[in-house]
Biotite code that builds the C-alpha atoms (Angstrom):
import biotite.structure as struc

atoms = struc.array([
    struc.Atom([30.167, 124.060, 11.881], chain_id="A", res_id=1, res_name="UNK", atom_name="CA", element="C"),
    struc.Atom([31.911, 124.093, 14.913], chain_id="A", res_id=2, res_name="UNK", atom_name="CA", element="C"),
    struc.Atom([31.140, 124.415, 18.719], chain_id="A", res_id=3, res_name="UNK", atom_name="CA", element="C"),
    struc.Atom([30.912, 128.086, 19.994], chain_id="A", res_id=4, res_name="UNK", atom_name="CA", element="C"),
    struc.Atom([32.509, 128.252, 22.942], chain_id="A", res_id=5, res_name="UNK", atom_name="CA", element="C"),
    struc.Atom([30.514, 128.426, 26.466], chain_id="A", res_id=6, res_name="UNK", atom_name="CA", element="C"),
    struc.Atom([30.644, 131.790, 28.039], chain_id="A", res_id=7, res_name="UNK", atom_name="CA", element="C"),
    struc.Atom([30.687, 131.786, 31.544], chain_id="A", res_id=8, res_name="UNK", atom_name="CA", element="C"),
    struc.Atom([27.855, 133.562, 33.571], chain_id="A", res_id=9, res_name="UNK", atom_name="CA", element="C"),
    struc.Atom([27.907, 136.274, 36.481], chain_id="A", res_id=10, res_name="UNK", atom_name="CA", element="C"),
    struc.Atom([31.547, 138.126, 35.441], chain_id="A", res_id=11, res_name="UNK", atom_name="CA", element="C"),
    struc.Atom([31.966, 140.872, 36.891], chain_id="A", res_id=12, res_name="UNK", atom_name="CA", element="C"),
    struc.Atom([32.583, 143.873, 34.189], chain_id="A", res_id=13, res_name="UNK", atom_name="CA", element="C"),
    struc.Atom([36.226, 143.848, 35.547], chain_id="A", res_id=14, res_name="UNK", atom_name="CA", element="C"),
    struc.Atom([36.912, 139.663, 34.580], chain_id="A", res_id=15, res_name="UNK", atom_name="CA", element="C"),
    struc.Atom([34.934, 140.296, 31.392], chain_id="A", res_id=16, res_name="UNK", atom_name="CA", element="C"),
    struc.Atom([37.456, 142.059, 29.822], chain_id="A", res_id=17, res_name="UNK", atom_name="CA", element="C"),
    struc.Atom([40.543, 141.826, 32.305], chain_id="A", res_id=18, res_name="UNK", atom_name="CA", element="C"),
    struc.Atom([42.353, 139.374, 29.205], chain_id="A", res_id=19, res_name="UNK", atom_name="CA", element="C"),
    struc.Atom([41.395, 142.449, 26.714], chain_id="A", res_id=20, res_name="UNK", atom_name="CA", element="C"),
    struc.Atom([44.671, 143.763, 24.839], chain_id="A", res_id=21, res_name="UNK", atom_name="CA", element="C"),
    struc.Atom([43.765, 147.142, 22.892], chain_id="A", res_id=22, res_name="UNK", atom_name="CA", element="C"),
    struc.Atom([45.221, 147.403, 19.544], chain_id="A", res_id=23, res_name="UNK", atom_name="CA", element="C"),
    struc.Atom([47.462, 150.623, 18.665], chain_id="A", res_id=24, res_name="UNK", atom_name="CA", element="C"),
    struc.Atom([45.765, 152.818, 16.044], chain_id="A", res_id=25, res_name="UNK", atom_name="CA", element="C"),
    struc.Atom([48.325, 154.139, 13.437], chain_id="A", res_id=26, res_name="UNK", atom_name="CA", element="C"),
    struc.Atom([46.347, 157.401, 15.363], chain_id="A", res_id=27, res_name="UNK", atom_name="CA", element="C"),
    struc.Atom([47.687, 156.699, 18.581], chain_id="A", res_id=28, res_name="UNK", atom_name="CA", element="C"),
    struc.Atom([51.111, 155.369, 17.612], chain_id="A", res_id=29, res_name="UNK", atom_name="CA", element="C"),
    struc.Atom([51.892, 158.886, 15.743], chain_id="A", res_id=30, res_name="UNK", atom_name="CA", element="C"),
    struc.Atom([50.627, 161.393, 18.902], chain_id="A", res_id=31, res_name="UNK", atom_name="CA", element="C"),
    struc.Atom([52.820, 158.846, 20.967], chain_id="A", res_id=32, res_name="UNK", atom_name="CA", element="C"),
    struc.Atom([55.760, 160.155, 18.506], chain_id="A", res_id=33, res_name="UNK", atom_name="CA", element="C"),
    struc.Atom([54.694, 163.230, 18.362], chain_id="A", res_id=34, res_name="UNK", atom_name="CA", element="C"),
    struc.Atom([54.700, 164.219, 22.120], chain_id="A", res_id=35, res_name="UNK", atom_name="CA", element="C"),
    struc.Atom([57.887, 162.574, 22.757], chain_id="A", res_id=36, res_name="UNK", atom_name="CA", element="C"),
    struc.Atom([59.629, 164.912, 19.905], chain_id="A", res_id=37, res_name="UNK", atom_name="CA", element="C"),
    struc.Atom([58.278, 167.610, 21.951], chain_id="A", res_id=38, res_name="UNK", atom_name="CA", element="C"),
    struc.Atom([59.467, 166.450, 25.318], chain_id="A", res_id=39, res_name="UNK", atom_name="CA", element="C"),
    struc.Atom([62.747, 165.975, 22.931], chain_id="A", res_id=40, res_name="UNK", atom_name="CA", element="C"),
    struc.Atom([63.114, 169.464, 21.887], chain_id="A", res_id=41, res_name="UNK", atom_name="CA", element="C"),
    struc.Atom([61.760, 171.212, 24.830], chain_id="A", res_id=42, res_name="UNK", atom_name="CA", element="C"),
    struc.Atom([64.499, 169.468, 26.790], chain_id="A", res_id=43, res_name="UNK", atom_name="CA", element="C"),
    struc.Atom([67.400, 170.356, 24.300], chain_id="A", res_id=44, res_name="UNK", atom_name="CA", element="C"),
    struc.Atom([66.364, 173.397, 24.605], chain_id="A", res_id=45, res_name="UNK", atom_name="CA", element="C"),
    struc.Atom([66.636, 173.866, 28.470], chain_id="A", res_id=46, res_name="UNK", atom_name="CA", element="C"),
    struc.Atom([69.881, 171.766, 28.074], chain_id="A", res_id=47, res_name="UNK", atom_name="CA", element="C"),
    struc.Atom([72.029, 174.383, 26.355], chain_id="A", res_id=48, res_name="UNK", atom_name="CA", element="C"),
    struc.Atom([72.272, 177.556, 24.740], chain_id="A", res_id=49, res_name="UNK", atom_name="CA", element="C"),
    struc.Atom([73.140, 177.800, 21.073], chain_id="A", res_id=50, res_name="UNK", atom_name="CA", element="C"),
    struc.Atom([76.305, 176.580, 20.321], chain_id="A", res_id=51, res_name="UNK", atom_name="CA", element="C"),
    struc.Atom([78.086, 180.132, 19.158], chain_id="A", res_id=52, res_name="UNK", atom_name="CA", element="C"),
    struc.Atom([76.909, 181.248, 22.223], chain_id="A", res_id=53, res_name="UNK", atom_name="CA", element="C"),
    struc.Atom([77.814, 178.738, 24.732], chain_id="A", res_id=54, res_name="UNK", atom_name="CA", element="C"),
    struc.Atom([80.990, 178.778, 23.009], chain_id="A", res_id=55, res_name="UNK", atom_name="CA", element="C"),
    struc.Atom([81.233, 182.706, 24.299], chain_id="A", res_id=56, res_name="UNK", atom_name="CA", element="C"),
    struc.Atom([80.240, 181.858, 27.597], chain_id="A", res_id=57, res_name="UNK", atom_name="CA", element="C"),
    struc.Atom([76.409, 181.996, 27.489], chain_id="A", res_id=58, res_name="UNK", atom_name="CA", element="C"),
    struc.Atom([74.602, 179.938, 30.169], chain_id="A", res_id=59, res_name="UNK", atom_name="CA", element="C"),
    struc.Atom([70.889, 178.642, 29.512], chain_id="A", res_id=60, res_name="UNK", atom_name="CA", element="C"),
    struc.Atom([69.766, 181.340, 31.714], chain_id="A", res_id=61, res_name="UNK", atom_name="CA", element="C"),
    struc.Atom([72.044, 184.212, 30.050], chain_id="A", res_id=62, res_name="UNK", atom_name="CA", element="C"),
    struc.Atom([70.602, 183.182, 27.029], chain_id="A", res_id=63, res_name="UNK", atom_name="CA", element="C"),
    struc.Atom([67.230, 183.248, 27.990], chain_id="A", res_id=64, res_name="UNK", atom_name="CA", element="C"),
    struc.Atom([67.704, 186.992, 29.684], chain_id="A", res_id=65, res_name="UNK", atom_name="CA", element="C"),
    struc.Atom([68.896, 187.626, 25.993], chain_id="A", res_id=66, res_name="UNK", atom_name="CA", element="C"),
    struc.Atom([66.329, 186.684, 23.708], chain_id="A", res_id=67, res_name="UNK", atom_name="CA", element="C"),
    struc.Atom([63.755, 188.335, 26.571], chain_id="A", res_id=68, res_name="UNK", atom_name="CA", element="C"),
    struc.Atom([65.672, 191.512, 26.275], chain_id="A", res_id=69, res_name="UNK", atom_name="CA", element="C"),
    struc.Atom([65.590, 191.461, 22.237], chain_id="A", res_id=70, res_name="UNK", atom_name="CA", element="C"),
    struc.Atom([61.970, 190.351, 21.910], chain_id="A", res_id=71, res_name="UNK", atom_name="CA", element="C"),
    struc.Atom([61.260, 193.467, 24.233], chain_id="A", res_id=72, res_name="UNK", atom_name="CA", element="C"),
    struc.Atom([63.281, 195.439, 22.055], chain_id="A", res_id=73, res_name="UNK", atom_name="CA", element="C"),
    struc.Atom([61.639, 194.206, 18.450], chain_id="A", res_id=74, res_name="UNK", atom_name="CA", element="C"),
    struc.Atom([57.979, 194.687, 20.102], chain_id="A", res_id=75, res_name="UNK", atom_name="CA", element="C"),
    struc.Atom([59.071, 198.638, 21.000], chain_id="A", res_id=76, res_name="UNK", atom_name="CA", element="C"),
    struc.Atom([60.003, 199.120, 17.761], chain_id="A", res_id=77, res_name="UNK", atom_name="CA", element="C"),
    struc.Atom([57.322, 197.657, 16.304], chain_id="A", res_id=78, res_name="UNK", atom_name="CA", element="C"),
    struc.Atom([55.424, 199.593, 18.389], chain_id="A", res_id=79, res_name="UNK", atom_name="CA", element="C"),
    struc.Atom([56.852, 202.710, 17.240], chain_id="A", res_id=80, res_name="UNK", atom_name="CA", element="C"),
    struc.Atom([56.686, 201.775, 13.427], chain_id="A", res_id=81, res_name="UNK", atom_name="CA", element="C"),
    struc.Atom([60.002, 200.965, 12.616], chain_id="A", res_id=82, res_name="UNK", atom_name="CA", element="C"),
    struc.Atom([59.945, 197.709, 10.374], chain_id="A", res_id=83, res_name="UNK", atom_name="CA", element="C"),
    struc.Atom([63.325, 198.093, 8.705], chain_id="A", res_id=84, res_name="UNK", atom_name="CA", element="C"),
    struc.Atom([66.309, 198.259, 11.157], chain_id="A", res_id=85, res_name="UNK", atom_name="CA", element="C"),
    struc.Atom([70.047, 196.663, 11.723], chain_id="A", res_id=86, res_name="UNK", atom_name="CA", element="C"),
    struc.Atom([71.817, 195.858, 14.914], chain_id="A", res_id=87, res_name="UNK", atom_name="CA", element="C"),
    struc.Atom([75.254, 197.438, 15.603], chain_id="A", res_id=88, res_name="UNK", atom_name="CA", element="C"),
    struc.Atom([77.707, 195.803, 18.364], chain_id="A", res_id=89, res_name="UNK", atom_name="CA", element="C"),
    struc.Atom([79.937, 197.862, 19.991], chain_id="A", res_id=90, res_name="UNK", atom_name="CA", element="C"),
    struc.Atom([82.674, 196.538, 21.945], chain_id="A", res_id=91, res_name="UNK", atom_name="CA", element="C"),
    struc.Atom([84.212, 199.818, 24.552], chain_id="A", res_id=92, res_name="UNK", atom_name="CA", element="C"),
    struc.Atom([86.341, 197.769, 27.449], chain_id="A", res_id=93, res_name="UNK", atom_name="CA", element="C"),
    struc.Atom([84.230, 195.279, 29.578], chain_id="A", res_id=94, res_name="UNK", atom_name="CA", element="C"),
    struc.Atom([81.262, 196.695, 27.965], chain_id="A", res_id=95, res_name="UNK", atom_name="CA", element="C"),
    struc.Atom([79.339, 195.636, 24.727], chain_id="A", res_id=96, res_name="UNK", atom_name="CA", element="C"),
    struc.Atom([76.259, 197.632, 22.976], chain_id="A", res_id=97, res_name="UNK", atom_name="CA", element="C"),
    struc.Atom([74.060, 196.757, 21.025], chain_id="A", res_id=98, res_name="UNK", atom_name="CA", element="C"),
    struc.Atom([72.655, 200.177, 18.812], chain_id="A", res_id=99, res_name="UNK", atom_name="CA", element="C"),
    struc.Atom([69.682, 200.300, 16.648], chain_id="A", res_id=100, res_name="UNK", atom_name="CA", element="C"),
    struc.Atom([69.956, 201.698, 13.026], chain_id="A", res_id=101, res_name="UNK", atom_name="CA", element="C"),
    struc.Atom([67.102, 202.522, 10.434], chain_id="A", res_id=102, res_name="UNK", atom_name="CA", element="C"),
    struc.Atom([67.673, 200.667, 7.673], chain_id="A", res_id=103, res_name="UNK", atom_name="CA", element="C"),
    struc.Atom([67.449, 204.016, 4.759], chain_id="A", res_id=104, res_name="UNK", atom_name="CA", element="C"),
    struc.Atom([66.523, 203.178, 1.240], chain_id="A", res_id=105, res_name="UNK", atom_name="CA", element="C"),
])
């Protein structure tokens, strides 16, 4: 058998392990991934609106105002009961509506 090798006395905790490399768990490695896909995303989303709709104009913000407005809209009616409904767009000059229908069966 070989020598062991001599290990030094009166280290500090800090010089003990200041030559320490920890090894990446398969664990850590895939949260890594994980929270840079959502750093990913989160920042496409800020980026741009939809693509239909920043064809039409839409800015991030516009777009956000919308899907506020809608949400508001869906909670109300679910709300009120109605679970079966279309959306109507009406176009009348420089101004567009948007009309709730029961959906009858």
């Amino acid at each position: 058998m070989g020598k062991m090798p001599k290990i030094p006395k009166n280290l500090t905790d800090k010089d003990m392990v200041k030559n320490y490399v920890e090894e990446q768990t398969i664990e850590d490695q895939l949260l890594k991934a994980a929270k840079k896909a959502e750093k990913l995303e989160a920042a496409a989303k800020l980026e741009a609106p939809p693509a239909p709709l920043a064809r039409a104009g839409f800015t991030p913000e516009l777009t956000d105002q919308l899907g506020k407005a809608l949400m508001a809209l869906k909670l109300e009616l679910a709300n009120a009961g109605v679970t079966s409904y279309n959306f109507k767009i009406k176009r009348d000059g420089e101004t567009i509506t948007l009309t709730v229908t029961n959906k009858k069966f």
